[in-house]
CHARMM internal coordinates of N, CA and C (Angstrom, degrees):
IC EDIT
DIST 1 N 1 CA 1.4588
DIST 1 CA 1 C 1.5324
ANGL 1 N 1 CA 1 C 109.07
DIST 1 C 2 N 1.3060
ANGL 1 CA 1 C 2 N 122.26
DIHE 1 N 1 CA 1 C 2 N 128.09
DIST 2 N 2 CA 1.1632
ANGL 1 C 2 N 2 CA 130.45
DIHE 1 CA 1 C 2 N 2 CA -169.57
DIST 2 CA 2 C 1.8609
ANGL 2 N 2 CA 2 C 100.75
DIHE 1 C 2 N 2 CA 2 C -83.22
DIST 2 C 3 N 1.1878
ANGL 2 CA 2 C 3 N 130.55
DIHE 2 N 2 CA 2 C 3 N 148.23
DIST 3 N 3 CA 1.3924
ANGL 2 C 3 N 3 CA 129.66
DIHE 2 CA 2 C 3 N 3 CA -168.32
DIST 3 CA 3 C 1.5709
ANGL 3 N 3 CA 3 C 73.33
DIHE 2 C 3 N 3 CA 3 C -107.89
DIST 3 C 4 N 1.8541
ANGL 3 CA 3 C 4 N 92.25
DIHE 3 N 3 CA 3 C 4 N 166.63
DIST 4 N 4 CA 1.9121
ANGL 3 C 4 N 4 CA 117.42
DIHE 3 CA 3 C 4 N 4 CA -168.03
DIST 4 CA 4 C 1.7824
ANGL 4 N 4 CA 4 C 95.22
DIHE 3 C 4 N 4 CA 4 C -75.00
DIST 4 C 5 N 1.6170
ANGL 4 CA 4 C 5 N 114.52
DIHE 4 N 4 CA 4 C 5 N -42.88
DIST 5 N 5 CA 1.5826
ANGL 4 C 5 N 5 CA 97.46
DIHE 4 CA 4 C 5 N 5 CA -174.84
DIST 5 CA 5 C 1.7830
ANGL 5 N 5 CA 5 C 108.52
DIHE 4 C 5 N 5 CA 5 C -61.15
DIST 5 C 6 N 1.2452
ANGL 5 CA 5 C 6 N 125.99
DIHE 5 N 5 CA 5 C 6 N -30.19
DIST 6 N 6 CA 1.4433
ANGL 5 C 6 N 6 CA 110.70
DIHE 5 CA 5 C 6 N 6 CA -166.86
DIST 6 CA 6 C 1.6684
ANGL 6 N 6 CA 6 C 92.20
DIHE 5 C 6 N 6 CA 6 C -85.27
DIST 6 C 7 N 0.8266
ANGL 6 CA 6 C 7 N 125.35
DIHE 6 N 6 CA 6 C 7 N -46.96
DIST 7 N 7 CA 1.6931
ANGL 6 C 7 N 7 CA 125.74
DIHE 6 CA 6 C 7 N 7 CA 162.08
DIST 7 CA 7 C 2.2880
ANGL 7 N 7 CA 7 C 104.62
DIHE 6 C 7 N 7 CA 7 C -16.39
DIST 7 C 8 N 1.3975
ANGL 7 CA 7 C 8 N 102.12
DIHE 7 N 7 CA 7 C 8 N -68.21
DIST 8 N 8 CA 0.9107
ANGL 7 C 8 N 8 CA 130.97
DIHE 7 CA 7 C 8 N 8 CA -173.89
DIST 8 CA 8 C 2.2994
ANGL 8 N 8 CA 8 C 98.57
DIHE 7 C 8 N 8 CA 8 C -48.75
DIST 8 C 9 N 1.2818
ANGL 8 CA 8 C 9 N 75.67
DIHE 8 N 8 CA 8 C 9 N -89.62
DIST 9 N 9 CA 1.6812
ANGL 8 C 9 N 9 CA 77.51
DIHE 8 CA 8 C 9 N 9 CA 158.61
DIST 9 CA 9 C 1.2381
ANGL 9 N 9 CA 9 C 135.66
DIHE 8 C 9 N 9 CA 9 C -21.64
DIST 9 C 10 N 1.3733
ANGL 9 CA 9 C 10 N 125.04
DIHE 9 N 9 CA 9 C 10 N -75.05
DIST 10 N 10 CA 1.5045
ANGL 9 C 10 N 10 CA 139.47
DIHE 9 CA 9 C 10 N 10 CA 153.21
DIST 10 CA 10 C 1.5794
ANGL 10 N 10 CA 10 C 95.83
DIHE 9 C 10 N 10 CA 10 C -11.61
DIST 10 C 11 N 1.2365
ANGL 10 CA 10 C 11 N 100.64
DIHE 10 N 10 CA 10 C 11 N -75.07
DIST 11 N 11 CA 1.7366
ANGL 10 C 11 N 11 CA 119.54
DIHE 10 CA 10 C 11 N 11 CA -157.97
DIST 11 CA 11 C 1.9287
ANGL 11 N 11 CA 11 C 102.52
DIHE 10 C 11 N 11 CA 11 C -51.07
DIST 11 C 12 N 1.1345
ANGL 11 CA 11 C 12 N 118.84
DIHE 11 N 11 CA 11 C 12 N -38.56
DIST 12 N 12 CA 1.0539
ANGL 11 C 12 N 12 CA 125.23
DIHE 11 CA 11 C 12 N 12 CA -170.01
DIST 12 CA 12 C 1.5658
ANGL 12 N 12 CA 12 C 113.08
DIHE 11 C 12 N 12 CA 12 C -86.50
DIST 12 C 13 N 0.9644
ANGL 12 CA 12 C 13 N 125.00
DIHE 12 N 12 CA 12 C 13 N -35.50
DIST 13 N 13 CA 1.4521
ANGL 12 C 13 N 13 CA 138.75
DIHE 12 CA 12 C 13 N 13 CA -162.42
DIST 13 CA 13 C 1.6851
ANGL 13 N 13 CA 13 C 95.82
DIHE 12 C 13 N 13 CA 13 C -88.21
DIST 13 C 14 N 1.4492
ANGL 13 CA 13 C 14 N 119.37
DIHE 13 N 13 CA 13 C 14 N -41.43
DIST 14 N 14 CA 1.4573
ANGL 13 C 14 N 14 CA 132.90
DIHE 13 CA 13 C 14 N 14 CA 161.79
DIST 14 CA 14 C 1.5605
ANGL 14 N 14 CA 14 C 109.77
DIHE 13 C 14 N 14 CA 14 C -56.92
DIST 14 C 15 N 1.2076
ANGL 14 CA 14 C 15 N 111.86
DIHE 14 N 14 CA 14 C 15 N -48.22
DIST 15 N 15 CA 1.5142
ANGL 14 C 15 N 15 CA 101.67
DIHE 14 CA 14 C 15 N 15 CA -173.82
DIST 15 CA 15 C 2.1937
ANGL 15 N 15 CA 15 C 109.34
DIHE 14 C 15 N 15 CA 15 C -69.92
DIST 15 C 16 N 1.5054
ANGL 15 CA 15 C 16 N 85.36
DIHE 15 N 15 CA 15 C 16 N -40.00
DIST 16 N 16 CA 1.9442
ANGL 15 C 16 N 16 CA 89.61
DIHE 15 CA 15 C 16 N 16 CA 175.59
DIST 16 CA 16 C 1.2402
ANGL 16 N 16 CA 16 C 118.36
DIHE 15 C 16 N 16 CA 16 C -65.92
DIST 16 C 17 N 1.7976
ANGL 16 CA 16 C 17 N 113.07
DIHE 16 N 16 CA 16 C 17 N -6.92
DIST 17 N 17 CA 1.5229
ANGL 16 C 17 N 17 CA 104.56
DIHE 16 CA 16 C 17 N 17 CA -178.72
DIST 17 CA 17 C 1.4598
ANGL 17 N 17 CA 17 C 101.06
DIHE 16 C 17 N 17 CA 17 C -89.16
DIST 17 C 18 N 1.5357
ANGL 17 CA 17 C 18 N 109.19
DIHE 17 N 17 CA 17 C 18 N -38.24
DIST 18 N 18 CA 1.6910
ANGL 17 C 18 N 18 CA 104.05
DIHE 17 CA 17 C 18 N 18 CA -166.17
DIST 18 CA 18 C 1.4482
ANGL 18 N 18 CA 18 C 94.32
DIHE 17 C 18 N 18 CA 18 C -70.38
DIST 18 C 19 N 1.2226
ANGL 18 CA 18 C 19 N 128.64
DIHE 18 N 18 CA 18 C 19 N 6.09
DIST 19 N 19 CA 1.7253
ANGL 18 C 19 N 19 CA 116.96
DIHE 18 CA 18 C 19 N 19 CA 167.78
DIST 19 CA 19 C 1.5994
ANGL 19 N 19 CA 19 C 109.17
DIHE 18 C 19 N 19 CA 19 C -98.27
DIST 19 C 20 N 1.0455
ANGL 19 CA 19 C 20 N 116.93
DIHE 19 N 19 CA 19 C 20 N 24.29
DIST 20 N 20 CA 1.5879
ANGL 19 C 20 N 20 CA 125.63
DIHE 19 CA 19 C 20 N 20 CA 162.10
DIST 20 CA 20 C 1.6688
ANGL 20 N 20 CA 20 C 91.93
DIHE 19 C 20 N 20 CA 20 C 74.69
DIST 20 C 21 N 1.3353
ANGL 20 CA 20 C 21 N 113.74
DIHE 20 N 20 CA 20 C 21 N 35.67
DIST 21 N 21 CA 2.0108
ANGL 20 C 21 N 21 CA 109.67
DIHE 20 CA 20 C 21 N 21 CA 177.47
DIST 21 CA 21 C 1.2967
ANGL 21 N 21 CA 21 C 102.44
DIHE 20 C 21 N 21 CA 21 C -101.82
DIST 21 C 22 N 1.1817
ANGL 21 CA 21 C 22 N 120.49
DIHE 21 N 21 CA 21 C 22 N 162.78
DIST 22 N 22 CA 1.8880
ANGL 21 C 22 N 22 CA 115.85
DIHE 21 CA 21 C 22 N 22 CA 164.20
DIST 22 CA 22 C 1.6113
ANGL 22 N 22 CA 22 C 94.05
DIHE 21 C 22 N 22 CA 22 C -129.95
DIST 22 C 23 N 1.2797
ANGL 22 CA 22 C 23 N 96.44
DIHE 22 N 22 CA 22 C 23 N 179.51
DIST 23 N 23 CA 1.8637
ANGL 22 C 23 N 23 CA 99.62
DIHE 22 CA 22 C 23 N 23 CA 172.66
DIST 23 CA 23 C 1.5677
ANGL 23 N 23 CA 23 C 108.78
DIHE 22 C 23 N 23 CA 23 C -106.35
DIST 23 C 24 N 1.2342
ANGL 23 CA 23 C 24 N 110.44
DIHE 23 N 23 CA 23 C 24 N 155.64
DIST 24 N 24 CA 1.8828
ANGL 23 C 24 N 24 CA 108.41
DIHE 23 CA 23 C 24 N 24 CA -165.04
DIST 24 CA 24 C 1.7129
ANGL 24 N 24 CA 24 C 85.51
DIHE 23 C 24 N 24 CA 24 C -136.57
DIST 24 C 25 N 1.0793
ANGL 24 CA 24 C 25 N 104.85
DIHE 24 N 24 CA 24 C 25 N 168.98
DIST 25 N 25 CA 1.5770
ANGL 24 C 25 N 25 CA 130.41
DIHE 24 CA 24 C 25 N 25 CA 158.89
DIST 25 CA 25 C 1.5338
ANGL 25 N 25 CA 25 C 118.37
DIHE 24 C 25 N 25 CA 25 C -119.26
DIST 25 C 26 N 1.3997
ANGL 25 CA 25 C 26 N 94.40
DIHE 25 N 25 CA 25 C 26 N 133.52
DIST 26 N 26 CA 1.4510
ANGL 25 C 26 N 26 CA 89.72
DIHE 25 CA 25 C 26 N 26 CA 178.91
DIST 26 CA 26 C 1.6062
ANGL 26 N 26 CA 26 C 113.35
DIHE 25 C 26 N 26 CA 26 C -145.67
DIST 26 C 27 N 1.0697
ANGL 26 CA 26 C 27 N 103.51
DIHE 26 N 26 CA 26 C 27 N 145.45
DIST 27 N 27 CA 2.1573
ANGL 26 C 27 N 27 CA 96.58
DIHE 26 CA 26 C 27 N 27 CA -157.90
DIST 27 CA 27 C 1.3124
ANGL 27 N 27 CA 27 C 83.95
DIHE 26 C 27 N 27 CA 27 C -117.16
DIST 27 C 28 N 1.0977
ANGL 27 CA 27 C 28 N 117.56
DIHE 27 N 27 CA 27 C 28 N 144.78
DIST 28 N 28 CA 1.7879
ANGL 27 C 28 N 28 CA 150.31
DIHE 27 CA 27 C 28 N 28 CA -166.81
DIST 28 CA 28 C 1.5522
ANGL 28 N 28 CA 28 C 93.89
DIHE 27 C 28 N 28 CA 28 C -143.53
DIST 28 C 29 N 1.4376
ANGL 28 CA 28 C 29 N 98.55
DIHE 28 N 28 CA 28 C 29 N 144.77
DIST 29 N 29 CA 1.1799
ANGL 28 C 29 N 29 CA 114.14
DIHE 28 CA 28 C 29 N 29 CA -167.98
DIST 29 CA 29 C 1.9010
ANGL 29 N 29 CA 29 C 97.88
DIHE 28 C 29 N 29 CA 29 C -84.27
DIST 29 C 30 N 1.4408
ANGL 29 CA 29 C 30 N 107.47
DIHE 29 N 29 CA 29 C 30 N 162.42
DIST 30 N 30 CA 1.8975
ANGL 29 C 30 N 30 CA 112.49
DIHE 29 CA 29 C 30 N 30 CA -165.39
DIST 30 CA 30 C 1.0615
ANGL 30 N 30 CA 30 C 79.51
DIHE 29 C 30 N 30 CA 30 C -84.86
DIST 30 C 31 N 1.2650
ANGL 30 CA 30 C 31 N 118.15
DIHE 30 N 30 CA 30 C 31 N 132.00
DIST 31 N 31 CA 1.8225
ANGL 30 C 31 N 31 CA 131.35
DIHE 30 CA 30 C 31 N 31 CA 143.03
DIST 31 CA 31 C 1.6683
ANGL 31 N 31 CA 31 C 111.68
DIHE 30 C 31 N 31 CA 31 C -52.18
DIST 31 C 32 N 1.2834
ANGL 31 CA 31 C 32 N 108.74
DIHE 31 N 31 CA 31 C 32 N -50.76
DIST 32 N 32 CA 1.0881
ANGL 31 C 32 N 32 CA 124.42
DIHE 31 CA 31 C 32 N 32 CA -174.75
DIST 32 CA 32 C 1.6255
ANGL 32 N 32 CA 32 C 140.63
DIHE 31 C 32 N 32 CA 32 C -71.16
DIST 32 C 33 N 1.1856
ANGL 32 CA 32 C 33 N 96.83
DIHE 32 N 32 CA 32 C 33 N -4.91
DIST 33 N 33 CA 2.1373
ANGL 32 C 33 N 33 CA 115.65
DIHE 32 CA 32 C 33 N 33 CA 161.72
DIST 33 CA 33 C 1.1108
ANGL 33 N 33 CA 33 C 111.34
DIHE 32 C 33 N 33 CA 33 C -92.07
DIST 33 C 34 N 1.5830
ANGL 33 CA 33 C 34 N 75.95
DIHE 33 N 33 CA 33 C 34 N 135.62
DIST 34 N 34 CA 1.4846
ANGL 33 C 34 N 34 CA 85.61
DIHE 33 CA 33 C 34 N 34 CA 169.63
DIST 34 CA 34 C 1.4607
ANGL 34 N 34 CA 34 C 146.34
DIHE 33 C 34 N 34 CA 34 C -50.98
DIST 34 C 35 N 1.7618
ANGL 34 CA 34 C 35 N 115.32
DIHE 34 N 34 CA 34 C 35 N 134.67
DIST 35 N 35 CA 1.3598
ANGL 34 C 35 N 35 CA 110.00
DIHE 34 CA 34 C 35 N 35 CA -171.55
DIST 35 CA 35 C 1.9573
ANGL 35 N 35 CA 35 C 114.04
DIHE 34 C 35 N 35 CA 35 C 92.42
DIST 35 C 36 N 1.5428
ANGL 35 CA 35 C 36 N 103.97
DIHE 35 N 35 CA 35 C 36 N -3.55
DIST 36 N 36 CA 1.6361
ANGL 35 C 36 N 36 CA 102.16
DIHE 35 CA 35 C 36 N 36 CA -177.47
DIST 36 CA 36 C 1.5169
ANGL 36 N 36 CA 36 C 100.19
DIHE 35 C 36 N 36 CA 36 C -72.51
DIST 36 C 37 N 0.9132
ANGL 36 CA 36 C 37 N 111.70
DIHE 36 N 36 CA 36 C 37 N -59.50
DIST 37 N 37 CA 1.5135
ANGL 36 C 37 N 37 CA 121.87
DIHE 36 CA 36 C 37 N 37 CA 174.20
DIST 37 CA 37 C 1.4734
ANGL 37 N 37 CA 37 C 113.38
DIHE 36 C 37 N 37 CA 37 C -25.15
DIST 37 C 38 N 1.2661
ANGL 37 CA 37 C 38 N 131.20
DIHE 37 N 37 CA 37 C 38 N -74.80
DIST 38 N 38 CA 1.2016
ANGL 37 C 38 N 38 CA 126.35
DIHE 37 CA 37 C 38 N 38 CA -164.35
DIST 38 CA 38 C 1.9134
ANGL 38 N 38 CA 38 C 102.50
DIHE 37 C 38 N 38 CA 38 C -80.57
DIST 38 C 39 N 0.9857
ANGL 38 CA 38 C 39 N 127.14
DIHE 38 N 38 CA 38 C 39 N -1.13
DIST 39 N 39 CA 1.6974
ANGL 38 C 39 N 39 CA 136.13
DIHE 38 CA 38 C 39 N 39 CA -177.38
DIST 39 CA 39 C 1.7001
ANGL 39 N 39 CA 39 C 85.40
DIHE 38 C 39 N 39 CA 39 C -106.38
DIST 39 C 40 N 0.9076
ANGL 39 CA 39 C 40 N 139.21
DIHE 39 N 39 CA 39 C 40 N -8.20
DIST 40 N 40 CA 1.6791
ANGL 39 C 40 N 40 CA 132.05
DIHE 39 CA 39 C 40 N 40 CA 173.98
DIST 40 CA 40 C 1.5714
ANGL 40 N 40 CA 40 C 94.81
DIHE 39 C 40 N 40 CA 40 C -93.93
DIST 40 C 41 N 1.2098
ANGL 40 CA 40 C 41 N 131.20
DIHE 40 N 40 CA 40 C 41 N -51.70
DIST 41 N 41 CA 0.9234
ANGL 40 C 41 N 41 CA 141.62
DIHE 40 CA 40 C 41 N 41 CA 157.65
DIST 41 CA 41 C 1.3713
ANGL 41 N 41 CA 41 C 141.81
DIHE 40 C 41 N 41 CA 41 C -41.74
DIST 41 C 42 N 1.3214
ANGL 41 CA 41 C 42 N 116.59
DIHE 41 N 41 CA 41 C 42 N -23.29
DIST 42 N 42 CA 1.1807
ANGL 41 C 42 N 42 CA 150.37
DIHE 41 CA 41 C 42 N 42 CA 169.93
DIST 42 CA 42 C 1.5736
ANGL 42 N 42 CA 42 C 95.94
DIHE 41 C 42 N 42 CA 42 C -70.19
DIST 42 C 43 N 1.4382
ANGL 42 CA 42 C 43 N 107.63
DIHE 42 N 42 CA 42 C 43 N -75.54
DIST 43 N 43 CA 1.2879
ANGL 42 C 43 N 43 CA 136.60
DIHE 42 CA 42 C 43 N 43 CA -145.49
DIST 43 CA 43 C 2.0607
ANGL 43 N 43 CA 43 C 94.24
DIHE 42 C 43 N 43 CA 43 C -64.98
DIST 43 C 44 N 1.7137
ANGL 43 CA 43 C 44 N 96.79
DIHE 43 N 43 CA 43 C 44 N -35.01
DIST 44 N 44 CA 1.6028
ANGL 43 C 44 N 44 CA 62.07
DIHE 43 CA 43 C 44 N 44 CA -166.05
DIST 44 CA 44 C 1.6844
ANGL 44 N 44 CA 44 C 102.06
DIHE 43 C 44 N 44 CA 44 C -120.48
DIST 44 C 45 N 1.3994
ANGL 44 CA 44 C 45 N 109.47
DIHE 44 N 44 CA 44 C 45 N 43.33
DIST 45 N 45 CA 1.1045
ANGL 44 C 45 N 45 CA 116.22
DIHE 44 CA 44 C 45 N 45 CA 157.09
DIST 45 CA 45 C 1.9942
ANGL 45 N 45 CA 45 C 106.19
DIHE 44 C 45 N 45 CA 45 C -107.47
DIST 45 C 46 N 1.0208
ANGL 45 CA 45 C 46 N 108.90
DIHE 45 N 45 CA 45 C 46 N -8.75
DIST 46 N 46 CA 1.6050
ANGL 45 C 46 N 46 CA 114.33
DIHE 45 CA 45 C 46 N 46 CA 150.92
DIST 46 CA 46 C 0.9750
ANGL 46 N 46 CA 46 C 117.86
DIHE 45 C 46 N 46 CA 46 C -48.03
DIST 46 C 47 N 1.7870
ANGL 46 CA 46 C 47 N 101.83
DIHE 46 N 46 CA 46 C 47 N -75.18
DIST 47 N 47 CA 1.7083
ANGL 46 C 47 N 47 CA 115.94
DIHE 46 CA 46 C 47 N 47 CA 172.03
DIST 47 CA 47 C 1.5006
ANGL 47 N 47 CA 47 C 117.91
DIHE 46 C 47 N 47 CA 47 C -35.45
DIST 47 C 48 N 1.2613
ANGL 47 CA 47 C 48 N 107.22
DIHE 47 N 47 CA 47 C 48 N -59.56
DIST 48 N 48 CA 1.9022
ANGL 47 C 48 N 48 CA 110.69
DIHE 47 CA 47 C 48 N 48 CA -175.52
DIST 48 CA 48 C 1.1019
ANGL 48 N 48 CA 48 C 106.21
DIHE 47 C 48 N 48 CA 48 C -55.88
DIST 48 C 49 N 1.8641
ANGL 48 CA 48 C 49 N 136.93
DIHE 48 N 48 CA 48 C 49 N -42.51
DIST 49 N 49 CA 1.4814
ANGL 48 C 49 N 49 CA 108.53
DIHE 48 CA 48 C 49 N 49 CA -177.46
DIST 49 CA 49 C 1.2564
ANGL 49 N 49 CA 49 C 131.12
DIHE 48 C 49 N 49 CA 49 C -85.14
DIST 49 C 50 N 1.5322
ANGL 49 CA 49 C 50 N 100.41
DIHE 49 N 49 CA 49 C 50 N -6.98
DIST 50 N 50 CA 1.4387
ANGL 49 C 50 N 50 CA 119.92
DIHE 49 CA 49 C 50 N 50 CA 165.65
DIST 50 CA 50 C 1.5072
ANGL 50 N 50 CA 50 C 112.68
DIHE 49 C 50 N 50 CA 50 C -57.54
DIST 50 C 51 N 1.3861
ANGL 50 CA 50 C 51 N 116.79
DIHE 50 N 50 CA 50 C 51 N -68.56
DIST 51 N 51 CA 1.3228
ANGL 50 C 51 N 51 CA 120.48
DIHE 50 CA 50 C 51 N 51 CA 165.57
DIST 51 CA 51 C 1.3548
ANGL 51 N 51 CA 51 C 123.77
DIHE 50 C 51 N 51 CA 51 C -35.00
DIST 51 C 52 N 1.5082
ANGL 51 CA 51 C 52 N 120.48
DIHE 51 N 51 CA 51 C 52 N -45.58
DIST 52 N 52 CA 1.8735
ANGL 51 C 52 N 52 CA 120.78
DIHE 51 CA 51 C 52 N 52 CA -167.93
DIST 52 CA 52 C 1.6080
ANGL 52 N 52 CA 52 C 78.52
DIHE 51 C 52 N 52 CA 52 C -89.53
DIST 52 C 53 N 0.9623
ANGL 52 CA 52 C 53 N 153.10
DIHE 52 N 52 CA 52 C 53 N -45.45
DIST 53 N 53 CA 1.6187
ANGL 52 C 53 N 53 CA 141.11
DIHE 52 CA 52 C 53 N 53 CA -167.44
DIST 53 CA 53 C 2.0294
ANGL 53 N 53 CA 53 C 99.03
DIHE 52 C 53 N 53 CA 53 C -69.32
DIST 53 C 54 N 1.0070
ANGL 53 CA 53 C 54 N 147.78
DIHE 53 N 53 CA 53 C 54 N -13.78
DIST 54 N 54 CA 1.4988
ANGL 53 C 54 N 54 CA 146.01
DIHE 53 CA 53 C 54 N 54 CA 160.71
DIST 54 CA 54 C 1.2476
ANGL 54 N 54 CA 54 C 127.07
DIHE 53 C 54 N 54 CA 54 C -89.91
DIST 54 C 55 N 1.5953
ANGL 54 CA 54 C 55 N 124.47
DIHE 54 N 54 CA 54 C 55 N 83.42
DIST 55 N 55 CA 1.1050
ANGL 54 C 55 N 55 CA 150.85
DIHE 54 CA 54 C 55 N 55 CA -166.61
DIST 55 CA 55 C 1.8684
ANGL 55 N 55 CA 55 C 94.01
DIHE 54 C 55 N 55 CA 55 C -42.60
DIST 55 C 56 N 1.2108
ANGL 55 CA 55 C 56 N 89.44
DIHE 55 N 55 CA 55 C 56 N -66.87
DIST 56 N 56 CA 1.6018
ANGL 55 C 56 N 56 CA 97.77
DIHE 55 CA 55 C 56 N 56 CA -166.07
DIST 56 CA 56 C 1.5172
ANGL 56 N 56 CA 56 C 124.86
DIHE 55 C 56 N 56 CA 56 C -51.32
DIST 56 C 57 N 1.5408
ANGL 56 CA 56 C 57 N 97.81
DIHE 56 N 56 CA 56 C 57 N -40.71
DIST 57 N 57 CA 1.7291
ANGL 56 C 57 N 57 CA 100.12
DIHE 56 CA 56 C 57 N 57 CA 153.69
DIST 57 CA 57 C 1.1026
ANGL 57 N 57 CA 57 C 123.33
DIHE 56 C 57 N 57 CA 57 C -46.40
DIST 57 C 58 N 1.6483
ANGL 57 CA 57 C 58 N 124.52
DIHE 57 N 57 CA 57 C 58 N -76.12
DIST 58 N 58 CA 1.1340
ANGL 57 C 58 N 58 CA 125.44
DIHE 57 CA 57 C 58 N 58 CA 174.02
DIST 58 CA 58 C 1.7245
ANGL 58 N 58 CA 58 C 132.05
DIHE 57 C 58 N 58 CA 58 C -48.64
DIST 58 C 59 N 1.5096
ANGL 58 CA 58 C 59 N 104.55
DIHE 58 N 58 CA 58 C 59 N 6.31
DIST 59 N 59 CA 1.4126
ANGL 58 C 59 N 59 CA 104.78
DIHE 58 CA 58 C 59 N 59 CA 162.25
DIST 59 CA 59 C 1.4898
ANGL 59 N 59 CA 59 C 105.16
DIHE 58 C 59 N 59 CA 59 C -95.87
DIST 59 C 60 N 1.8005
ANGL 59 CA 59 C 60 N 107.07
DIHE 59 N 59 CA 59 C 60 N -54.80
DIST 60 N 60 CA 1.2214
ANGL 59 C 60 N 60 CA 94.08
DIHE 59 CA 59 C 60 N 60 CA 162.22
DIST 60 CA 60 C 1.3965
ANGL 60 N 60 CA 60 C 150.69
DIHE 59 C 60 N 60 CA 60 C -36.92
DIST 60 C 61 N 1.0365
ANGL 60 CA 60 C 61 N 113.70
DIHE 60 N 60 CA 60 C 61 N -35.37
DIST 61 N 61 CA 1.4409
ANGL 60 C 61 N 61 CA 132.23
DIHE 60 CA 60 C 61 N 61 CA 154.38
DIST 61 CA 61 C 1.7431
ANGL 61 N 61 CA 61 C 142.17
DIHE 60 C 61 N 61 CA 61 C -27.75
DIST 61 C 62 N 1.9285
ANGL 61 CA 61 C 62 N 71.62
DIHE 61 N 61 CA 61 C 62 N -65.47
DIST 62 N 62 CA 1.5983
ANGL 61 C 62 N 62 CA 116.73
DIHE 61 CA 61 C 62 N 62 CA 167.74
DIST 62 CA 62 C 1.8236
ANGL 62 N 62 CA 62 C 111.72
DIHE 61 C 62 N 62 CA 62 C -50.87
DIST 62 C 63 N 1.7193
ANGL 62 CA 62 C 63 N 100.21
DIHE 62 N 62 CA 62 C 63 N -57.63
DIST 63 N 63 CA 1.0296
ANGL 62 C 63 N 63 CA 106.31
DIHE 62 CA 62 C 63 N 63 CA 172.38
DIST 63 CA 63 C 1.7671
ANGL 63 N 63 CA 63 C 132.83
DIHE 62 C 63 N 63 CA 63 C -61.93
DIST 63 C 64 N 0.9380
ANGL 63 CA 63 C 64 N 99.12
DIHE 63 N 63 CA 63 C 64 N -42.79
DIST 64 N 64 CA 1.5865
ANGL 63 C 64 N 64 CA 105.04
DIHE 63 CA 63 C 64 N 64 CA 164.00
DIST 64 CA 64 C 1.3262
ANGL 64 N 64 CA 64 C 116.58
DIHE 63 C 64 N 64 CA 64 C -37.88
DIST 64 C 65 N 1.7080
ANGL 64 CA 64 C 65 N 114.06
DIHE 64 N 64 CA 64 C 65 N -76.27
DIST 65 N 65 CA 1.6207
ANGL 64 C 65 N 65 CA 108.58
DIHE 64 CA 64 C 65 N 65 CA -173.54
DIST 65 CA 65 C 1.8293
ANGL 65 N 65 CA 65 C 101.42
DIHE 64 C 65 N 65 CA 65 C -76.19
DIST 65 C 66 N 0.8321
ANGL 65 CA 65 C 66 N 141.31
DIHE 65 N 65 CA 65 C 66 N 19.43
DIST 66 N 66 CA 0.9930
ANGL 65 C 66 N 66 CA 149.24
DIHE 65 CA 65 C 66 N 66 CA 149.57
DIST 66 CA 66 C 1.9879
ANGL 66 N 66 CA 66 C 112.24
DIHE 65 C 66 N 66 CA 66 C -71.22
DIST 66 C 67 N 1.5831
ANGL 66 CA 66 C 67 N 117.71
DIHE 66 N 66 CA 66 C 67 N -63.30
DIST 67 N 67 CA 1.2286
ANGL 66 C 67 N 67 CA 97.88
DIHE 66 CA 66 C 67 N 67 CA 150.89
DIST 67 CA 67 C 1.2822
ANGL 67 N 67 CA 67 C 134.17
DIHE 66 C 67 N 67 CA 67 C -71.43
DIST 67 C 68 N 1.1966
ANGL 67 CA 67 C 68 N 122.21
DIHE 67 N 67 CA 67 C 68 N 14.58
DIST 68 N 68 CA 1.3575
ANGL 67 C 68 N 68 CA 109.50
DIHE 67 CA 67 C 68 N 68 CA -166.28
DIST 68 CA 68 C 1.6502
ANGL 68 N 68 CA 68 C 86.82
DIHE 67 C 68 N 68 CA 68 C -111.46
DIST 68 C 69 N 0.8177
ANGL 68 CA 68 C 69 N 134.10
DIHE 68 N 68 CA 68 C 69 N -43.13
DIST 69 N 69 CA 1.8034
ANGL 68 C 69 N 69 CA 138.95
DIHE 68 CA 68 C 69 N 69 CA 162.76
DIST 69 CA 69 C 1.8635
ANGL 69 N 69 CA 69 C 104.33
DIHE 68 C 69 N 69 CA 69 C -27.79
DIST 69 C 70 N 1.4619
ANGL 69 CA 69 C 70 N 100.44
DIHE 69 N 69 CA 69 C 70 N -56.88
DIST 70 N 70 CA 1.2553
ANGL 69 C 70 N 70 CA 109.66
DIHE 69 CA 69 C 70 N 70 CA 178.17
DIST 70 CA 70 C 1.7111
ANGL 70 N 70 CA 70 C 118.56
DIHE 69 C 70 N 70 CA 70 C -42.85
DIST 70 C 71 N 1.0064
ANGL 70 CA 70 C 71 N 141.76
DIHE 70 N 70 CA 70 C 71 N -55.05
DIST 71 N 71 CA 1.1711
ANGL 70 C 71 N 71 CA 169.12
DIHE 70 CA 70 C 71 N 71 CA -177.46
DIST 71 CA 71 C 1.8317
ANGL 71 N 71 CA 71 C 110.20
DIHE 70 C 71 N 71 CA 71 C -51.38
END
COOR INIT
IC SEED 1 N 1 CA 1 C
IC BUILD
């Protein structure tokens, strides 16, 4: 016997297919193990000196809110 939520399901997953959707999987890393925190941390204080060390970005950058001021 099928219970009303998988009933429910069915119904929904049928209606997202006839909208040309499929279902995907997608794995995201755990927030929640140990040590993510400080390796997120790691990671995007990498990023930041990378960024202030690329002149050309930071003009690019520059330039952006620069047009966007314009406006």
């Amino acid at each position: 016997m099928t219970s009303p939520a998988a009933k429910r399901v069915r119904k929904r997953r049928a209606v997202l297919r006839a909208a040309g959707l499929r279902p995907i999987q997608i794995w995201a890393p755990d927030t929640r193990r140990p040590g993510f925190a400080e390796e997120a941390r790691r990671q995007s204080r990498l990023a930041a000196a990378s960024d202030l060390a690329d002149q050309d970005l930071l003009e690019f950058l520059d330039a952006g809110v620069a047009d966007m001021s314009e406006e």
